[in-house]
N, C-alpha and C positions, 0 to 999 in steps of 0.2 A: 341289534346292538343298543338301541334304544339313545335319547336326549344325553348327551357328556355329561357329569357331574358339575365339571368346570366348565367356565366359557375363557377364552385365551384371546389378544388383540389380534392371532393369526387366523382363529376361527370367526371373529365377528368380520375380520377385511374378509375370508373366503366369502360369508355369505352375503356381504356388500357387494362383492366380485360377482357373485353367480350365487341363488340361494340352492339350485340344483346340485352344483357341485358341491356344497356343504352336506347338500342330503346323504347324496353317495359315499360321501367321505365318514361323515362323524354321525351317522343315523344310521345310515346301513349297515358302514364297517368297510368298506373296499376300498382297499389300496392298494393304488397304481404303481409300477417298478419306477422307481426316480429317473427325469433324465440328469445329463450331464451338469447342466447350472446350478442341481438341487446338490450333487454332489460335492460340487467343489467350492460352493458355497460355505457347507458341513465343515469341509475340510480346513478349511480356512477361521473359518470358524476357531471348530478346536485345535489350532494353531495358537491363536490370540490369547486364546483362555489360557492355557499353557504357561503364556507366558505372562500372562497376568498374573496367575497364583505365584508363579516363579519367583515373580517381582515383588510381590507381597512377601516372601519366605525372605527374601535377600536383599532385595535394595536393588537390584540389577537386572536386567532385561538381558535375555539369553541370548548367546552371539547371534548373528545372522547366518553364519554358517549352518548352525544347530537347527535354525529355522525351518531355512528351505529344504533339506536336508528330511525334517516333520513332514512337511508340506507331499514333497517326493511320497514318501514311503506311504502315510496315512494313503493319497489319494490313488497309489497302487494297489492297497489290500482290497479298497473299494470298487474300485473300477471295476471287476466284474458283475456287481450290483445292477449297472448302469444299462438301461434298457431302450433308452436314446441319446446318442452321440451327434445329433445335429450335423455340423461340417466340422464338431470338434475329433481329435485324436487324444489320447492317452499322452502321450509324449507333447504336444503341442500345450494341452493345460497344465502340464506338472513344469515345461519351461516359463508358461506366466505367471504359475504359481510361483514360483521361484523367485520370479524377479519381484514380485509385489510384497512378497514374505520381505526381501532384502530390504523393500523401501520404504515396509513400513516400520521393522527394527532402526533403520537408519536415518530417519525422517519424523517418525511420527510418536515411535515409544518413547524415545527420551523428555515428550511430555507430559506422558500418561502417569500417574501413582497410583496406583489402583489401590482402594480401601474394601472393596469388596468386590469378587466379579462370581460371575453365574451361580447367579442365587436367584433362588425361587421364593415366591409370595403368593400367598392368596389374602383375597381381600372381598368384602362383601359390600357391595354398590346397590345399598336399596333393597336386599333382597338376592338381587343376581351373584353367585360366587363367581368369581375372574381367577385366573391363574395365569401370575405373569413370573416371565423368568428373565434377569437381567443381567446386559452382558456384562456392564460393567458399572461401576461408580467410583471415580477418580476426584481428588482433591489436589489442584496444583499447589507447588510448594510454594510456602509463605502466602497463603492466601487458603481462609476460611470458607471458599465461595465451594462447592462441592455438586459436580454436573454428574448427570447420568446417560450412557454412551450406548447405544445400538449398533453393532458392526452390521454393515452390508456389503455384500460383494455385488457390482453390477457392470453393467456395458457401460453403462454413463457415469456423470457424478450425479447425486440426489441434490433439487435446489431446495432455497432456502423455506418456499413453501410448501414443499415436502416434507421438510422437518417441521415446520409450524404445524400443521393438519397432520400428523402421525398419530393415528391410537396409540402404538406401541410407544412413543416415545412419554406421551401425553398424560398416557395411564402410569407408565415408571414413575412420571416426576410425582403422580397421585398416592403413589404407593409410598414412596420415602422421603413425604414432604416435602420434595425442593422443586425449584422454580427451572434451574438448570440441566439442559439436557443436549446431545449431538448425534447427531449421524457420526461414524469414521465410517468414508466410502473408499474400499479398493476397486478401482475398475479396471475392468478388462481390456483397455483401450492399448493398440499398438506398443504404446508409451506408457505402463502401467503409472495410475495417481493415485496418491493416499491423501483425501482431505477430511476434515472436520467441520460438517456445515451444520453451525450452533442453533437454536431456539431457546428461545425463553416462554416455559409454559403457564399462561396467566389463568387466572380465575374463569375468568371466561373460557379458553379453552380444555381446562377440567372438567368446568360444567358438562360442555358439549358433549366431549368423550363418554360422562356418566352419561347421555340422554341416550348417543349411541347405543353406547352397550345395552340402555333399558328395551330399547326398539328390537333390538335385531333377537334379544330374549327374548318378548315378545312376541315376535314373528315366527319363531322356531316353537314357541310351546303350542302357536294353533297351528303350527303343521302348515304352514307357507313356506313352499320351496317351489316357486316360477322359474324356468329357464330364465340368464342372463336375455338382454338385446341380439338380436342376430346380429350388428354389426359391432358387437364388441371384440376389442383385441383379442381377450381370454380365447373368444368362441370359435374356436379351430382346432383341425388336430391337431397340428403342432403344438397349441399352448396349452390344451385341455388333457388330463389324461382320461378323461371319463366322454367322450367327446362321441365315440362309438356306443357308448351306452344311450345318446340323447338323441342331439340333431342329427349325428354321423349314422344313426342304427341305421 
């Protein structure tokens, strides 16, 4: 397969993550069957987007009904995709789905405007081409201040220096001039939550981001890919899918 054309904030965190699993991935070409989090992530995902364009055509954010309803259907066409199911079930994720689709049309869109959502950019850092693709960019009403929005789907909420230290978020705010930018986290938790945990990306933290990206280009043009730490999270089967290719062979 040879070096991507592009470098993306998902492929510079893989090989921050693990430089081997970047190997396998985007130099080799192998890709693993997704498990279940990858999915319904997707899912969830093009849900939002959905209805962000929706809102841009109309004014209006689409019932909640309509929602979960997406949610359902999309992550049943998918589901046989899915090559690990964890302690998850089909039916168990399209009822959180469900309930997080609800709460976040009924809690959280009525303050989203979206001016533009999944759009793609490339942009050249020095040399390096990047390709980023952004979920959203909202402008609240009566107010010139214009933030740029990353949905996550996770177990937890993401904190606040999570959002500070984001490439993806980091590079956005690089990409379309602005200062303003957020997580919206749906989590998986019992009790599904939809929060907005903000940043403000400063000079300094652009900088950094471009130094990143220069690095990790770098490191991939001379052909550095070291396995991760053995005691990293990643480094399991569970959490690797290339994991039988490496430590597990």
């Amino acid at each position: 397969m040879g070096r991507p054309k592009y470098l993306s904030p998902t492929q510079v965190s893989m090989y921050l993550r693990c430089p081997r699993q970047y190997m396998y991935r985007y130099i080799e070409g192998l890709k693993e069957p997704p498990g279940v989090a990858l999915i319904e992530g997707s899912v969830h995902h093009k849900c939002l987007e959905q209805n962000n364009l929706h809102k841009m055509k109309t004014g209006e954010d689409k019932p909640s009904s309509e929602m979960i309803e997406m949610f359902a259907d999309l992550f049943h066409d998918q589901a046989p995709s899915i090559a690990d199911w964890g302690q998850d079930r089909e039916d168990v994720v399209i009822h959180r789905g469900r309930r997080m689709q609800e709460k976040y049309i009924k809690e959280m869109a009525p303050s989203i405007h979206p001016i533009a959502a999944e759009t793609t950019k490339t942009m050249d850092i020095q040399g390096v081409q990047v390709l980023l693709i952004t979920d959203l960019v909202h402008q609240p009403e009566n107010s010139n201040l214009q933030t740029v929005v990353d949905y996550k789907t996770a177990k937890r909420m993401k904190s606040a220096n999570e959002a500070q230290g984001s490439l993806q978020l980091n590079l956005n705010c690089l990409a379309w001039d602005l200062e303003n930018a957020a997580f919206v986290v749906l989590t998986k938790a019992k009790t599904p939550k939809v929060k907005s945990v903000p940043m403000v990306s400063t000079k300094k933290d652009k900088k950094w981001a471009i130094t990143v990206v220069k690095e990790v280009d770098k490191a991939i043009r001379t052909g550095s890919f070291p396995p991760c730490a053995p005691d990293c999270w990643n480094c399991s089967e569970n959490m690797c899918g290339y994991y039988h290719r490496c430590r597990g062979k």
